[in-house]
C-alpha positions in Angstrom: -184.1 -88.4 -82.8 -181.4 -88.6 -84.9 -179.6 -90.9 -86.7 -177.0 -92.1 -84.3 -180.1 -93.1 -82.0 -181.2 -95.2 -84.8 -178.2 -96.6 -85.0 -178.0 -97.4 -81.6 -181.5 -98.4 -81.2 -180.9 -101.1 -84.2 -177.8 -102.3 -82.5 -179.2 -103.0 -79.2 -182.4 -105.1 -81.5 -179.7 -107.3 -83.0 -177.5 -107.9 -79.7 -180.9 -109.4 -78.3 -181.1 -112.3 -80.4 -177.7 -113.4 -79.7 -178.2 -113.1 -76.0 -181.8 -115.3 -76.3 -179.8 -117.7 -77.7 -177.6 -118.2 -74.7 -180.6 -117.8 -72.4 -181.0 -120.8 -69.6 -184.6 -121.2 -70.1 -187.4 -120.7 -72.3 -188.5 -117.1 -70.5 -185.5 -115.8 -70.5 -185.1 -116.7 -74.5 -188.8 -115.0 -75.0 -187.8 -112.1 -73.1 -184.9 -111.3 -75.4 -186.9 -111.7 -78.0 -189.5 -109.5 -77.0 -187.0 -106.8 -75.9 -185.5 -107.3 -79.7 -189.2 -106.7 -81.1 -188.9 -103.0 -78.9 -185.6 -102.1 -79.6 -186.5 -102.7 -83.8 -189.4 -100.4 -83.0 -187.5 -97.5 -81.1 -185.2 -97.9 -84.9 -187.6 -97.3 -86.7 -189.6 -94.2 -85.0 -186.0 -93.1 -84.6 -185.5 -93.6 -88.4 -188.4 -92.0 -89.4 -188.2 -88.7 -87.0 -184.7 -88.4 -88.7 -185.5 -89.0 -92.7 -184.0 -92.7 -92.6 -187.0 -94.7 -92.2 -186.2 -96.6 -95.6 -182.7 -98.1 -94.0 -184.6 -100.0 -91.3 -187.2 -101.8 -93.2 
């Protein structure tokens, strides 16, 4: 992966948060959390397979 997908990866994680927060109920709001938890993962395999691991932690 290279950087770019980290990049990418790590926006989408921080997008999440903002959309949980204008979630109509309590599921939803978990959800978005959740998929932020993923998305921060993806970054950092991404970041690691591409010799940037140290950016995401």
């Amino acid at each position: 992966m290279s950087q770019s997908e980290a990049d990418r990866f790590k926006s989408k994680a921080e997008e999440c948060p903002r959309l949980a927060a204008q979630a109509e109920s309590d599921a939803d709001k978990e959800g978005w959390l959740r998929l932020a938890a993923e998305w921060d993962k993806l970054a950092e395999s991404a970041a690691g397979q591409s010799g940037i691991y140290d950016r995401y932690e």
